[in-house]
C-alpha positions in Angstrom: 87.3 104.4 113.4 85.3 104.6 110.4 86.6 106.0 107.2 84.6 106.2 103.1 86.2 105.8 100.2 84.2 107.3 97.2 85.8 105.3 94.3 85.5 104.4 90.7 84.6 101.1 89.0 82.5 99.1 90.6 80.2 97.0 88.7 79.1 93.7 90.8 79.2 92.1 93.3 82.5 90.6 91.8 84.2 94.1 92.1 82.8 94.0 95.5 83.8 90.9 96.6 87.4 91.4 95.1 87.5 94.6 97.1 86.2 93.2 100.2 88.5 90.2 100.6 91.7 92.5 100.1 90.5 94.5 102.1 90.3 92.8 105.3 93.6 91.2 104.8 95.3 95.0 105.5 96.3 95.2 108.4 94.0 96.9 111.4 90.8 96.8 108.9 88.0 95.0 111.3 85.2 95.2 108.4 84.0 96.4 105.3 81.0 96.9 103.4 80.3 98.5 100.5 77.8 100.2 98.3 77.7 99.6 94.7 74.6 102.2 93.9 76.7 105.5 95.3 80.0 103.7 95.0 81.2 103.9 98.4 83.5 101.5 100.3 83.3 101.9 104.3 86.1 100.2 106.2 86.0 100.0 109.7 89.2 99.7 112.2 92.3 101.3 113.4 94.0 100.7 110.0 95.7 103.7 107.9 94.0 105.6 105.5 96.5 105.8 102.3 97.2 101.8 102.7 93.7 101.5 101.8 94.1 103.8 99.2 96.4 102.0 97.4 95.2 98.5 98.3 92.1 100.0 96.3 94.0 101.4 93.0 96.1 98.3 92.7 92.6 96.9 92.7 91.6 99.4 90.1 89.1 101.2 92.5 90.8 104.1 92.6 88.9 107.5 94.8 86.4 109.4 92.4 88.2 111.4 89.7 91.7 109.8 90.1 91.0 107.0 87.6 93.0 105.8 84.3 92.5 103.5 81.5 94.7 101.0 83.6 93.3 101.1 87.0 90.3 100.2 84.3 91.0 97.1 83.1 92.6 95.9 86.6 88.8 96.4 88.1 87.6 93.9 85.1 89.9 91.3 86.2 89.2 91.5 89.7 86.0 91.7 89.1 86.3 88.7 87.1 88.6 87.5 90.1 85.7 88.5 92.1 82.7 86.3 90.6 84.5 83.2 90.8 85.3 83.5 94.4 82.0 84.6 95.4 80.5 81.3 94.3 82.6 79.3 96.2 
């Protein structure tokens, strides 16, 4: 099963590395892939729909129009998070 997430945030591949590698730690997700220009995250597998949901708002990256000045500033340090991993 294939289920998009139209969220909020992303700025780099940091927030998209971030997102990715907590993502396929949830249980049932098979892969993910995301798409920084429309801001869409695609997960793939037989996982449920509202843990990635909130996976992505602790993340920061909450769904298009449910953001806040917190979920904000968590995206910046994942992001952050995010770059350092990615060049590893």
């Amino acid at each position: 099963m294939e289920q998009q997430f139209v969220v909020e945030n992303i700025k780099c591949g940091g927030c998209m590395s971030s997102i990715k590698t907590a993502l396929l730690k949830l249980e049932g997700v098979a892969e993910v892939s995301i798409d920084k220009e429309i801001d869409t995250v695609t997960v793939t597998g037989t996982m449920n729909r509202e843990d990635v949901v909130n996976k992505l708002n602790d993340l920061g990256y909450p769904e298009k129009g449910n953001n806040t000045l917190i979920r904000k500033a968590k995206s910046y340090v994942n992001c952050a998070i995010g770059r350092m991993t990615e060049n590893d």
